[in-house]
C-alpha positions in Angstrom: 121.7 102.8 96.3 120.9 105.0 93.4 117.7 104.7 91.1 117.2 104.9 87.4 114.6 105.7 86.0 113.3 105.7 82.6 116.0 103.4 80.9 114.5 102.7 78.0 115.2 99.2 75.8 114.1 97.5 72.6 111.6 94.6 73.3 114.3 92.2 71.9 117.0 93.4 74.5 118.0 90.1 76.0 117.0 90.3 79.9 120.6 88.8 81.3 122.2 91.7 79.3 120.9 94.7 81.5 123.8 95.1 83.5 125.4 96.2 80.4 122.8 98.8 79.7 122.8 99.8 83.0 126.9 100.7 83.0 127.0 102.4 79.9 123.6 104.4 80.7 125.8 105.6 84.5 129.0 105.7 82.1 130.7 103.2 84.1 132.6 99.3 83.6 130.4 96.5 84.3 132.5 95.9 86.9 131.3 99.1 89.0 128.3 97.6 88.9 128.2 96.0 92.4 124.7 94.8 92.0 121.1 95.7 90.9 117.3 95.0 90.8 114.5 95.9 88.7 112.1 98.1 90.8 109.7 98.5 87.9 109.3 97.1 84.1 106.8 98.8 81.7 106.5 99.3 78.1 105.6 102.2 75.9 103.7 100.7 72.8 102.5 103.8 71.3 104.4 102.6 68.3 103.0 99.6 67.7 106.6 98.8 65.3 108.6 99.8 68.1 107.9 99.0 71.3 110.0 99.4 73.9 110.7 98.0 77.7 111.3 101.0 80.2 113.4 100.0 83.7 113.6 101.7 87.3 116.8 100.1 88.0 118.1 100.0 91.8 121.7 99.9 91.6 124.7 99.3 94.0 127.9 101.0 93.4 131.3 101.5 94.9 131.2 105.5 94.2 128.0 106.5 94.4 128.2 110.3 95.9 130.4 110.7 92.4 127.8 108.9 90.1 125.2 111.1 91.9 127.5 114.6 90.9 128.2 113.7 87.8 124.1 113.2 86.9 123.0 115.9 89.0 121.4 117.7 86.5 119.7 114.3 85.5 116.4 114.0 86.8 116.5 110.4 85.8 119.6 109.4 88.3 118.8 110.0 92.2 119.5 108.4 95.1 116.9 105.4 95.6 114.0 106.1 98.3 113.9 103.5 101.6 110.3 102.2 101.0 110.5 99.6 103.6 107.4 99.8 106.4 108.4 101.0 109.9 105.6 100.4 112.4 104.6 103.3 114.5 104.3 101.2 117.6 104.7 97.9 118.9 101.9 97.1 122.3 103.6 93.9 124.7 99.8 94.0 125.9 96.8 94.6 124.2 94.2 96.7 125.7 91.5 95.0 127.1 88.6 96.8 124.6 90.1 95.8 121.7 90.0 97.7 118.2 87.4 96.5 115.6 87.5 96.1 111.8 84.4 96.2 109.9 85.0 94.6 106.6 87.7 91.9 105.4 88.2 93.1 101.7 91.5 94.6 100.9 91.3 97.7 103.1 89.7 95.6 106.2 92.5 92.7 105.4 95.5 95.1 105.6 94.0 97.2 108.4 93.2 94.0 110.4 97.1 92.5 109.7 98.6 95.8 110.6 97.0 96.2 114.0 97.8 92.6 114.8 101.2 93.3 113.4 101.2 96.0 116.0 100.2 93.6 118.5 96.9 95.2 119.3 94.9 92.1 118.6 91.9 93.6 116.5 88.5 91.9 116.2 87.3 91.7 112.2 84.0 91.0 111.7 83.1 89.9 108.1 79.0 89.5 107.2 80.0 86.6 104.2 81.9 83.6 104.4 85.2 82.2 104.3 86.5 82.5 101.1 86.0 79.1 99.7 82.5 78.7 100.8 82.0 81.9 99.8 83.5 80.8 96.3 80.3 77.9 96.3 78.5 80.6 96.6 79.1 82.4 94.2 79.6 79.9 91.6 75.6 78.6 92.6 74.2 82.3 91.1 76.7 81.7 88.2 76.0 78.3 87.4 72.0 77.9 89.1 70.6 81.2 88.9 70.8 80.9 92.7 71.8 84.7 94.8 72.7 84.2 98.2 72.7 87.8 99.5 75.4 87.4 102.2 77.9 85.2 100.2 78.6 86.6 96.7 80.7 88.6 94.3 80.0 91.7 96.9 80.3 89.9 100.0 82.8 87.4 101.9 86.8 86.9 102.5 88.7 88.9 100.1 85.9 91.4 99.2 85.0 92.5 95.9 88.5 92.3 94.5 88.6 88.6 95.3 86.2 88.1 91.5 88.3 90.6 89.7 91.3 91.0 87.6 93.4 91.0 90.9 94.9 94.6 89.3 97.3 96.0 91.8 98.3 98.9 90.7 97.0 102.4 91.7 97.6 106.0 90.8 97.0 107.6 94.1 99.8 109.9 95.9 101.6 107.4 98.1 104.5 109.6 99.8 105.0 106.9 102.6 105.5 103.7 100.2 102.6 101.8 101.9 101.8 100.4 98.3 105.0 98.7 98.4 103.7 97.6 102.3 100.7 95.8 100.4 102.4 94.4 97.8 105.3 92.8 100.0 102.6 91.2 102.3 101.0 90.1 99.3 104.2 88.0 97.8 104.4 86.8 101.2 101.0 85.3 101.2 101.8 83.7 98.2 100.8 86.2 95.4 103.7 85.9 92.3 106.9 88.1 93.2 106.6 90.0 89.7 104.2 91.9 91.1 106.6 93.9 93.1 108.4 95.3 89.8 106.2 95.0 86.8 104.3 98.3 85.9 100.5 96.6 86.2 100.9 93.8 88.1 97.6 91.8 88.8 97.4 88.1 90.6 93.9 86.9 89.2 90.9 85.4 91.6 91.9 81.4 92.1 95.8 82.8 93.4 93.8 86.1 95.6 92.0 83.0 97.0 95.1 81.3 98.4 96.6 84.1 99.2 93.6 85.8 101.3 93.5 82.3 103.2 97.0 82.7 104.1 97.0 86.3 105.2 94.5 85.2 107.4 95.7 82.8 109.1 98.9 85.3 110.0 96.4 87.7 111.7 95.1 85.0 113.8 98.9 83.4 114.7 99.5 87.4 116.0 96.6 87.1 118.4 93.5 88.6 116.1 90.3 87.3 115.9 88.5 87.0 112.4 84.0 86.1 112.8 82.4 85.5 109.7 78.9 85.7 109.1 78.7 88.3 111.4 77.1 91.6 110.2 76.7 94.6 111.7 73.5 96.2 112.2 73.7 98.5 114.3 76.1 101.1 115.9 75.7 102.3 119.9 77.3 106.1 119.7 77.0 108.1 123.2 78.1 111.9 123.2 79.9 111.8 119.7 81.9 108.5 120.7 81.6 105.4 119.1 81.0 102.4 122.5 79.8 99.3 120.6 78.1 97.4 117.7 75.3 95.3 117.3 75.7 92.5 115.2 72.9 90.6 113.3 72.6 87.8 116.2 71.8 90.1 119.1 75.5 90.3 120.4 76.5 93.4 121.9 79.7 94.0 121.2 81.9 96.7 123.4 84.4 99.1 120.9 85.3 102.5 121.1 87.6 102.0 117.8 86.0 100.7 114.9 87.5 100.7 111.5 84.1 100.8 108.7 86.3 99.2 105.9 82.8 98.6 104.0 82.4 97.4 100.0 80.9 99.9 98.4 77.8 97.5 98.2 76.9 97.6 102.0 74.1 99.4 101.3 71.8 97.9 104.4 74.8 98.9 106.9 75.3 102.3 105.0 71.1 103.4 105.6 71.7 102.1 109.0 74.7 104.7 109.7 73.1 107.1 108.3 69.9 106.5 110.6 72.3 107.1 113.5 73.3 110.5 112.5 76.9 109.3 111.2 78.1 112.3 108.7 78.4 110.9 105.2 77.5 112.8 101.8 77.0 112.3 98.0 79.7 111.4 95.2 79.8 111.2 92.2 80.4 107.7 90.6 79.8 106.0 87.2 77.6 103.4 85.0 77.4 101.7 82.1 77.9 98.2 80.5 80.5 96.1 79.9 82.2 95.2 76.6 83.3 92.0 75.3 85.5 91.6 72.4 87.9 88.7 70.6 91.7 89.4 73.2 93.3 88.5 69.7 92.0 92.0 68.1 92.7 93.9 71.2 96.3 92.3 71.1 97.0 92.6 67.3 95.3 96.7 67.8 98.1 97.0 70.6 101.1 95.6 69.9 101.0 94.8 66.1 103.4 92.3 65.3 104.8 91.8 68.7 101.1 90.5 70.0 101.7 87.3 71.8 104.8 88.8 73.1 105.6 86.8 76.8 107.0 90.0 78.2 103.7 92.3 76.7 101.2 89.5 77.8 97.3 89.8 77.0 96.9 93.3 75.6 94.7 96.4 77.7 93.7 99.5 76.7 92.7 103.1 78.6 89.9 105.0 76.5 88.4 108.3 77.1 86.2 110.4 75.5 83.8 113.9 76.4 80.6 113.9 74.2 78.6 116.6 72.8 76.0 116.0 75.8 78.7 117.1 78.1 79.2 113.5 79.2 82.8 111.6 80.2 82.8 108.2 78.6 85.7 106.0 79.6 86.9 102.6 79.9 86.7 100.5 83.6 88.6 97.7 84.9 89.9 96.7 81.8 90.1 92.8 81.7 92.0 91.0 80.0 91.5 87.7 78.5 88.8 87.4 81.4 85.1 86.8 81.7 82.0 89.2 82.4 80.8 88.6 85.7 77.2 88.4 87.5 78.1 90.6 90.4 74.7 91.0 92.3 74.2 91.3 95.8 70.7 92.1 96.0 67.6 89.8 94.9 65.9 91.1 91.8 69.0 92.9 90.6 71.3 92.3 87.8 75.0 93.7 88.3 77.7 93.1 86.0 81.9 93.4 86.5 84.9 92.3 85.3 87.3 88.9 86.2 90.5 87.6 85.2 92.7 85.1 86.0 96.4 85.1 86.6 96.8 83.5 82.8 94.3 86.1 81.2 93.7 83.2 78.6 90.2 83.5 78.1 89.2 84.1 74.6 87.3 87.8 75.3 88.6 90.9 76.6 86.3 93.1 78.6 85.9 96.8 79.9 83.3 98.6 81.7 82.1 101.1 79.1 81.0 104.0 81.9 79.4 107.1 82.0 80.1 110.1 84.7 77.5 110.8 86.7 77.2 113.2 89.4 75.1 114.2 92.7 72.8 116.2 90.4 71.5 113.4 88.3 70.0 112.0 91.9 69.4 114.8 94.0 68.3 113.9 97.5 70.2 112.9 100.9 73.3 110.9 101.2 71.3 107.5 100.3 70.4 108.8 97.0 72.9 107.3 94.4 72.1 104.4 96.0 68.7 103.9 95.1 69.9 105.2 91.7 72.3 102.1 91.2 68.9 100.0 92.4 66.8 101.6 90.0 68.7 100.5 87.2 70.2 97.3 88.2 66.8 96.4 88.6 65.3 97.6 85.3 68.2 95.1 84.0 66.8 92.1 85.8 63.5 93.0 84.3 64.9 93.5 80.8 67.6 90.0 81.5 64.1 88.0 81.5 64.1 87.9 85.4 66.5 84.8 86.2 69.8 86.8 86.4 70.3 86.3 83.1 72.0 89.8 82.1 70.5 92.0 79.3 72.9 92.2 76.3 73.2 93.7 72.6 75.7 93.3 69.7 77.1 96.8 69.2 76.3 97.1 66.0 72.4 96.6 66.7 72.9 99.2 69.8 74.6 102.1 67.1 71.6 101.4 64.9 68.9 101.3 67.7 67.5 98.0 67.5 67.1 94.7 69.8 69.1 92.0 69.1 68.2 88.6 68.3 71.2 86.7 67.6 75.1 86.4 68.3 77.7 86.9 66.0 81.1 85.8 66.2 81.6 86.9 69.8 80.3 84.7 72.1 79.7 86.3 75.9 80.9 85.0 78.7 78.5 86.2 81.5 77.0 83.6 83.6 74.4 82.3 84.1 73.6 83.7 80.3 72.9 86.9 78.6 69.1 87.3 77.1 69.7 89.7 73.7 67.4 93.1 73.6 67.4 96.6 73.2 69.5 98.4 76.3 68.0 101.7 74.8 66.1 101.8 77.9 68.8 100.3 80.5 70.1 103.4 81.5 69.2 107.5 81.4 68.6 108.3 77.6 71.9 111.2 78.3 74.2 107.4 78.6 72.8 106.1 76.3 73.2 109.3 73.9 77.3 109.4 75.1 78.1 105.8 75.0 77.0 105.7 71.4 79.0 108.8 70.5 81.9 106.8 72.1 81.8 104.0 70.8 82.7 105.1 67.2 85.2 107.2 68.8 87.4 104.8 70.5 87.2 103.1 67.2 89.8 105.7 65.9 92.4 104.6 68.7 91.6 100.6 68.9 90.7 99.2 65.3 87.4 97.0 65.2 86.5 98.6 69.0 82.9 99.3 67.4 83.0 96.1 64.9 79.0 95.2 64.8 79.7 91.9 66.2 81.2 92.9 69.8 78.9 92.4 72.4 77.5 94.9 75.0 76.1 93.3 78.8 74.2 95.5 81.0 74.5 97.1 83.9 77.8 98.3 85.1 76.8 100.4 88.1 79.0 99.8 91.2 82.0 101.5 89.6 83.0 102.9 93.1 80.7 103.8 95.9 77.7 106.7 95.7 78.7 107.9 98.9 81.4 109.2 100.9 81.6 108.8 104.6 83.6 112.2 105.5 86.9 111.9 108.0 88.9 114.5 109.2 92.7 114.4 109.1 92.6 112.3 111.6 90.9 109.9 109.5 87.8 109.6 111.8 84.3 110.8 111.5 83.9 114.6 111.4 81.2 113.7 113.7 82.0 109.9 115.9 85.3 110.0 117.5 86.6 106.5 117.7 84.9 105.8 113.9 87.0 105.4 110.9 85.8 105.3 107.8 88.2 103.5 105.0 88.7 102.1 101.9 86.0 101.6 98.7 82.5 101.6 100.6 83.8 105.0 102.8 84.8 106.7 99.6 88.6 106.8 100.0 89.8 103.8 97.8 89.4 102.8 94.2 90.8 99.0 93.6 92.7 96.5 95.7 95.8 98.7 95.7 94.9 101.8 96.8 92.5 100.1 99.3 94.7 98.2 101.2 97.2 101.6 101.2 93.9 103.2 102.9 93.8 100.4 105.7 97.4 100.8 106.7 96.7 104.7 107.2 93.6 103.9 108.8 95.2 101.4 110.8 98.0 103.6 112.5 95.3 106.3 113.1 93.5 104.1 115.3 96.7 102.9 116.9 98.0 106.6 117.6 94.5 107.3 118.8 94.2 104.5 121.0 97.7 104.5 122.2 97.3 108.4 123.1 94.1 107.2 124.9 95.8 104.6 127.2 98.6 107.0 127.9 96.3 109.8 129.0 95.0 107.3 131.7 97.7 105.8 132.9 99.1 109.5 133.4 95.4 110.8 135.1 96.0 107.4 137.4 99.5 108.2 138.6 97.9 111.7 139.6 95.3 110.3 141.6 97.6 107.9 143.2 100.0 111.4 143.7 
């Protein structure tokens, strides 16, 4: 099979058509053309007046050694990669202490489906509910100013991902294809099949629900076990090697393979690690607010005459910009005709984030407005930048008016320095409501200082970004995790054997993508480890019987 890349056609270019683009691009009749599929559709709407579709095109031809010498200079025509998932091993019996997953987000999700795939029969404990319960939940902070700290945005089946955008797309190195591993289990759950060939696919939270649901019930027909409401609090390490958890009940629970797929958010379970001498260190993460403006002016900024376009969808944006202060201010989780989210986990806190659904036909876009920050703005031990986030999510309850209600102010009112007191023409969409202010004093005076020297500044790429009307929510601090639990190369602990840290919360992932890519890699490290483990005995037992 042989893979184009970059073929480049006008918006207009009739989709049933693409075979004849694809022939006269290789130089061939359409009748060479055996077959094809699109691997990948993006566009390139840097001119708004011109946009254009660009194809990765897997094709099938009669000749293809010839089509691959002719175009051998041609960086853009190579013979197509095999991305399909090989398993490193398949078990006919599962050992009798079985592997445990700590976590059922993304990375915990994949990890967990791969070893039962594997037919290791993992345990995966999840602190939060099911994710329908878990849904109510949530919904009761949203809609009654009622947190429950063990079933929320943070916590519960699907993870943090479940309340998002439902992006899946990811720019980590992925040399092995697992990405396309995630994303085939994904349409197989039930997530849309375009997400295996447009260029930023994203499902949206009511189909993640459905699909999460589904996924899980596949672990458990392949013999794993899946306990909710069952947190960990405590670890039992002997001589460097991990031998069992405690979970919140009492139970004792034998393991000397756990996979920590943690949310960055598990901030009770990371002091409690850290208590038991597991190695973790500082990183540097982000924080900011969240911006809401009309999708219509995002979409007519983007794609000029073509906004509406089915094939271009609800228009996003990437911004980035250094200030004087020596500050990176850049755009997060850009959402789409979405809604701003109360994404607490904690009582007394205010957190926001980002949500879309599959449609994106809410009437505001919204971004994360974010500012770098690094171990030196909250020097201490590992724990630090997390009592950082506190500090401020918690100066944002106080400034929300101390119901959950988020602290918010018009841009125009925040370039000028003074409090709001009424809404414009945008109209927020955080629940359960945003109290106007003054966010002068919502984050570090050197954020405040870069996010309005941004501001203006992504007005030269995005007309109307800074229009006085567009509204600001605070706080946007769990951008990624403040922490990073170090592995070695064999992807445990540099100090636990039988401990592997993955995904978001361990400081290896950065979205639903590249977190479930970290749980398949996790995943076969604890297989190869535990599999080298019951090898080595059976060997030292055939010895002994010697």
């Amino acid at each position: 099979m042989i893979r184009i890349t970059e073929l480049r056609l006008p918006l207009e270019y009739p989709a049933d058509a693409l075979s004849v683009a694809i022939a006269e691009r290789l130089g061939i009749a359409t009748a060479d053309l055996l077959s094809f599929s699109v691997f990948k559709r993006g566009y390139d709407a840097r001119k708004r007046d011109a946009i254009v579709l660009v194809y990765t095109i897997d094709a099938v031809l009669p000749d293809e050694a010839a089509i691959l010498a002719k175009f051998a200079d041609d960086p853009h025509v190579k013979i197509a990669p095999d991305t399909t998932y090989r398993f490193m091993a398949h078990v006919q019996e599962a050992p009798n202490i079985r592997p445990v997953v700590v976590g059922f987000g993304p990375c915990g999700l994949m990890a967990g489906l791969v070893l039962a795939q594997m037919g290791l029969r993992p345990i995966i404990l999840e602190r939060g509910k099911k994710v329908r319960e878990r849904t109510k939940d949530t919904w009761a902070l949203w809609r009654k100013n009622q947190l429950d700290p063990e079933s929320n945005v943070q916590f519960g089946e699907g993870g943090a991902g479940t309340f998002s955008d439902g992006k899946l797309y990811s720019q980590i190195k992925d040399p092995k294809h697992y990405g396309r591993k995630v994303l085939t289990e994904f349409v197989k759950a039930g997530a849309p099949e375009e997400i295996l060939y447009v260029s930023k696919p994203h499902i949206g939270t009511f189909r993640l629900v459905k699909m999460v649901e589904n996924m899980r019930a596949q672990i458990e027909a392949l013999g794993g076990e899946i306990r909710f409401q069952q947190q960990v609090t405590d670890i039992l390490i002997e001589d460097g090697q991990v031998r069992g958890l405690t979970l919140a009940g009492g139970e004792q629970l034998r393991a000397d393979q756990v996979i920590m797929a943690l949310g960055h958010s598990a901030r009770d379970t990371f002091a409690m690690l850290h208590e038991r001498g597991v190695f973790m260190e500082q990183k540097p993460f982000s924080l900011g607010f969240r911006i809401e403006h009309p999708q219509t002016l995002i979409d007519q900024a983007r794609f000029g005459k073509h906004a509406g376009n089915e094939l271009l969808g609800a228009a996003d944006y990437k911004l980035v910009h250094h200030a004087k202060n020596g500050r990176s201010v850049y755009s997060f989780c850009m959402c789409p005709g979405g809604q701003v989210v109360a994404a607490t986990s904690e009582v007394g806190r205010v957190v926001t984030n980002g949500m879309s659904q599959y449609s994106r036909a809410e009437r505001n876009a919204n971004a994360g407005i974010v500012v770098g920050i690094t171990p030196s703005d909250y020097p201490g031990n590992p724990l630090a930048g997390m009592e950082f986030q506190r500090q401020w999510e918690s100066r944002a309850y106080e400034l929300g008016g101390g119901d959950y209600s988020a602290p918010g102010q018009l841009v125009g009112d925040f370039l000028k320095g003074r409090a709001s007191t009424q809404l414009g023409s945008v109209e927020p969409s955080y629940q359960p409501g945003v109290h106007l202010t003054d966010l002068a004093t919502s984050l570090p005076g050197y954020a405040i200082e870069a996010i309005r020297e941004a501001l203006p500044a992504f007005e030269r790429q995005i007309k109307s970004f800074s229009m006085y009307d567009a509204v600001l929510t605070g706080v946007e601090t769990r951008t990624s995790s403040p922490l990073r639990m170090t592995r070695g190369e064999d992807l445990q602990s540099l100090n636990v054997k039988g401990l592997f840290p993955a995904g978001e919360g361990a400081g290896y992932a950065g979205g639903i993508l590249s977190a479930g890519v970290d749980g398949i890699r996790v995943a076969e490290a604890l297989a190869t480890q535990m599999l080298e483990a019951h090898h080595d005995r059976n060997h030292s037992h055939h010895l002994a019987q010697r």
